[in-house]
C-alpha positions as CSV (number, residue, x, y, z in Angstrom):
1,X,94.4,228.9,72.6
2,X,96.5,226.4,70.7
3,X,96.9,223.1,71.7
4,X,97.7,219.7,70.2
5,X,96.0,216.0,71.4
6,X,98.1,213.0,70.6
7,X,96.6,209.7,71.1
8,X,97.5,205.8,71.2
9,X,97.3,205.9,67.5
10,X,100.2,208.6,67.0
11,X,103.8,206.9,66.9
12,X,105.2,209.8,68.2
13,X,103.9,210.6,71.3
14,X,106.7,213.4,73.1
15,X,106.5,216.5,74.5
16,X,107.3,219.5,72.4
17,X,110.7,221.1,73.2
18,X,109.5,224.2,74.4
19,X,107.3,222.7,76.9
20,X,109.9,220.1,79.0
21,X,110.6,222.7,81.4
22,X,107.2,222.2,82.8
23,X,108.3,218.0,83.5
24,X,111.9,218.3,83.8
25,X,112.2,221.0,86.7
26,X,110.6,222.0,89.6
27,X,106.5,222.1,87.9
28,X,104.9,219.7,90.6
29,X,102.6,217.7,88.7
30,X,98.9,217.1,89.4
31,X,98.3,213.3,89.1
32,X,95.2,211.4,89.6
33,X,94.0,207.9,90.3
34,X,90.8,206.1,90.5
35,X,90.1,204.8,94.0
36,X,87.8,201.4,94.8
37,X,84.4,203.3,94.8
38,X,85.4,204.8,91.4
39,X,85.9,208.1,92.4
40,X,88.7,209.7,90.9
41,X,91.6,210.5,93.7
42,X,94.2,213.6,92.8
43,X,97.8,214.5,94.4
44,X,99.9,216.6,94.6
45,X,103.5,215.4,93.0
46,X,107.0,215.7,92.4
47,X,107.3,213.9,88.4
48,X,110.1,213.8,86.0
49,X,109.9,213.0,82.7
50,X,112.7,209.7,80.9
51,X,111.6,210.9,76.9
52,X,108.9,208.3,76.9
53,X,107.5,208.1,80.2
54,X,106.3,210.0,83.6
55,X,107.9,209.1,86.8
56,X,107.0,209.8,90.1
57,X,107.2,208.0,93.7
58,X,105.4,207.3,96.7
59,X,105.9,205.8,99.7
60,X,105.4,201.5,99.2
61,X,101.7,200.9,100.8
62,X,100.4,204.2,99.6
63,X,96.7,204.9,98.4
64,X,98.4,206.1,95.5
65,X,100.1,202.6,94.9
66,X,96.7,200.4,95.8
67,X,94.8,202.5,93.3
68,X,97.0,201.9,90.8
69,X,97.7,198.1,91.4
70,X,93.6,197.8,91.0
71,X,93.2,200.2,88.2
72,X,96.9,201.6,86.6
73,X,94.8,204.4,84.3
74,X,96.6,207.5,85.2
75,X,96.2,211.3,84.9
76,X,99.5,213.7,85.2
77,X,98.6,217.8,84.5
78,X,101.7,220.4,84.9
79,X,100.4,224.2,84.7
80,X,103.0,227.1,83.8
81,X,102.7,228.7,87.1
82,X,103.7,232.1,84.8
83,X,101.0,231.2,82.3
84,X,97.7,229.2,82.6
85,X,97.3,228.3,79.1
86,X,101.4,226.5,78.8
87,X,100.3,223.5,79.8
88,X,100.9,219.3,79.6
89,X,98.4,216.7,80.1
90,X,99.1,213.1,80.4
91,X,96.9,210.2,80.0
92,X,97.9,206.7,80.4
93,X,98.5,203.3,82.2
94,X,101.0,202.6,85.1
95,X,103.2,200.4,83.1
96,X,105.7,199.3,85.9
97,X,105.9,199.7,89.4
98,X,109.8,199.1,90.9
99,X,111.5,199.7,94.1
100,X,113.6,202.8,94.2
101,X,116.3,201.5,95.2
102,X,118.7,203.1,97.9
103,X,115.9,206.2,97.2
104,X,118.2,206.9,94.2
105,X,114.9,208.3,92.2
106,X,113.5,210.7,95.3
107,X,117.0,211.4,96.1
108,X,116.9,213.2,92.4
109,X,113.5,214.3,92.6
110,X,114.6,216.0,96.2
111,X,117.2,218.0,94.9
112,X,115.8,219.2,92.2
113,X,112.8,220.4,93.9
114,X,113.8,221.3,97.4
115,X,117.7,221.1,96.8
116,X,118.6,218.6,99.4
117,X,118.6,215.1,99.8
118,X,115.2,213.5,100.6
119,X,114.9,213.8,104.6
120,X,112.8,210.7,105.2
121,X,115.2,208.0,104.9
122,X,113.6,205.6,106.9
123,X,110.8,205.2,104.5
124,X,110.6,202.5,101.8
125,X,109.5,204.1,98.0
126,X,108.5,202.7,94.7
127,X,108.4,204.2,91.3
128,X,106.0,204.5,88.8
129,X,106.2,204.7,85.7
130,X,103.2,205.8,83.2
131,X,103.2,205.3,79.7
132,X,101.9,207.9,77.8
133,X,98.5,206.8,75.2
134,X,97.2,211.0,75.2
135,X,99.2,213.8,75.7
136,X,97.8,217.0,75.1
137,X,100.0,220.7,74.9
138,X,99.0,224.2,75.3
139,X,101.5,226.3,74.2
140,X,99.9,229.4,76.0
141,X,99.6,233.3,75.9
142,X,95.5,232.8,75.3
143,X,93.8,235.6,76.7
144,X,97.2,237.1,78.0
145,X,97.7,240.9,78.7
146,X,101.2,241.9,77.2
């Protein structure tokens, strides 16, 4: 298996080329938070990716908000659903948390991943944004039949 850890230290923290696909169309992301108690809390989630950070959205007053106004550390994984070993892993802070204004952001998310405009209008959403400080890459075929 071949994979590559970048950490706070590195300058150039990015995602290789070959694996954007897996944060820039329809891969949901795994993301986790850390709840009160501690205990680490995981969702399912639509992300994108800007160059520099990972997006996603929730709806405002979500767990998934409250967690990370206590404790911003968060946790994004996208799998190739093709190949187990192509993989992205995230590490970082929530940075910035900003209304998404006139759901602009799940709007885009909605099309891309459902191909339609969000349904729930009615519901107020914020974005967050997480600031890569490890990303680690698997460029896959490890233990693949060909």
């Amino acid at each position: 298996m071949r994979f590559r850890v970048r950490d706070h230290d590195d300058k150039s923290l990015s995602i290789p080329d070959d694996l954007l696909d897996l944060v820039t169309t329809d891969r949901v992301g795994i993301v986790s938070s850390i709840r009160a108690d501690g205990s680490i809390a995981t969702y399912t989630m639509w992300i994108d990716w800007d160059g520099e950070h990972v997006l996603t959205s929730s709806p405002i007053g979500s767990s998934k908000g409250r967690n990370w106004r206590r404790n911003p550390q968060a946790s994004v994984a996208v799998v190739d659903r093709d190949d187990a070993w192509r993989f992205v892993i995230i590490r970082g802070p929530v940075t910035e948390i900003r209304p998404d204004v006139g759901l602009e952001f799940i709007d885009r998310m909605s099309l891309r991943y459902v191909g339609a405009p969000y349904f729930r209008r009615h519901v107020e959403r914020e974005i967050f944004v997480i600031t890569p400080d490890s990303i680690r890459t698997g460029k896959g075929g490890w233990g693949r039949r060909r």
